[in-house]
C-alpha positions in Angstrom: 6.0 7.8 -2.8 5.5 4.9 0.0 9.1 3.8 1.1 9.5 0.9 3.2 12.5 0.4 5.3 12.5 -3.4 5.4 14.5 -5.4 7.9 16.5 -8.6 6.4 14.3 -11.9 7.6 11.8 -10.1 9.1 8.3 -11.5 9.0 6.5 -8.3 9.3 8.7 -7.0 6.6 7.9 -9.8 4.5 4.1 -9.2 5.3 4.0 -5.1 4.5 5.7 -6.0 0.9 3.0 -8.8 0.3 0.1 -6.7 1.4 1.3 -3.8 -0.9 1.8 -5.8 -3.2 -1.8 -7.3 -3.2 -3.1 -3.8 -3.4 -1.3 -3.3 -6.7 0.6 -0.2 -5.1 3.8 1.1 -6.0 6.6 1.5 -3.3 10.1 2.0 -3.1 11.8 -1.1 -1.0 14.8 0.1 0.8 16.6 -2.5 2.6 19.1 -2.2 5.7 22.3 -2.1 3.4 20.5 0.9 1.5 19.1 4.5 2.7 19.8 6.5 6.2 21.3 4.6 9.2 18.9 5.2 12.3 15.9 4.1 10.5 13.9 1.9 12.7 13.1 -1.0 10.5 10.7 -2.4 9.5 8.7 1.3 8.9 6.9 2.9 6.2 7.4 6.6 5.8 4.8 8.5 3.1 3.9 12.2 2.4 6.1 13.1 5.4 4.8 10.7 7.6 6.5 8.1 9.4 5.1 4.7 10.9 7.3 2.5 12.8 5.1 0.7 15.2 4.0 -2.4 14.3 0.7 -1.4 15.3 0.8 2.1 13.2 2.6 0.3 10.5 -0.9 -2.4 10.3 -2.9 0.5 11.0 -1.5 2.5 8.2 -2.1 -0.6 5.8 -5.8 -1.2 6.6 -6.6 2.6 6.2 -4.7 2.0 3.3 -6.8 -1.1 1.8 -10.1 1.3 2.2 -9.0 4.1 0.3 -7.6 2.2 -2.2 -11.3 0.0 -2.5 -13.2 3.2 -2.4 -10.8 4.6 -5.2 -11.2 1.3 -7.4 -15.3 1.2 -6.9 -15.6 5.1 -8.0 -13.5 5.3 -10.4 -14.8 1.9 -12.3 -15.5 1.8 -16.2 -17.7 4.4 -17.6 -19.4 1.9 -19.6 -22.6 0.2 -18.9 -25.3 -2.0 -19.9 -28.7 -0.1 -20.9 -31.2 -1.7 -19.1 -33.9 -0.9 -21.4 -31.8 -2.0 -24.9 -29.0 -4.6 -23.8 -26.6 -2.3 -25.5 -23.3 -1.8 -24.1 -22.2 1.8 -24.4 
């Protein structure tokens, strides 16, 4: 699960949810009255990983976007058009 430790007012916070959001993916916002005290906010943490940086945070996102494209063009509709009859499967 992709948590993101948002920071109240935050621009960059603002602009992880939207991007996530855009990509349809599922995450769990945690905002600064909620979750551990420490957290550097804004971050993402995922699978044991932790980005805090703005720049691992972006970087994170944009790998992130390509998976997520490559997933959506693979795993596409089974059905096709037949060429040769017009039928759709």
């Amino acid at each position: 699960m992709i948590c993101v430790y948002v920071k109240n007012s935050s621009k960059t916070s603002d602009i992880i949810e939207n991007k996530l959001k855009n990509l349809c993916i599922r995450f769990a916002r945690i905002p600064e009255e909620q979750g551990e005290t420490g957290i550097i906010r804004p971050s993402i943490t995922e699978g044991g990983k932790s980005y805090s940086t703005r720049e691992s945070i972006f970087e994170y996102l944009d790998l992130l976007e390509i998976e997520m494209t490559q997933m959506r063009e693979i795993s596409g509709d089974a059905c096709y058009i037949n060429p040769k009859t017009g039928k759709v499967c």
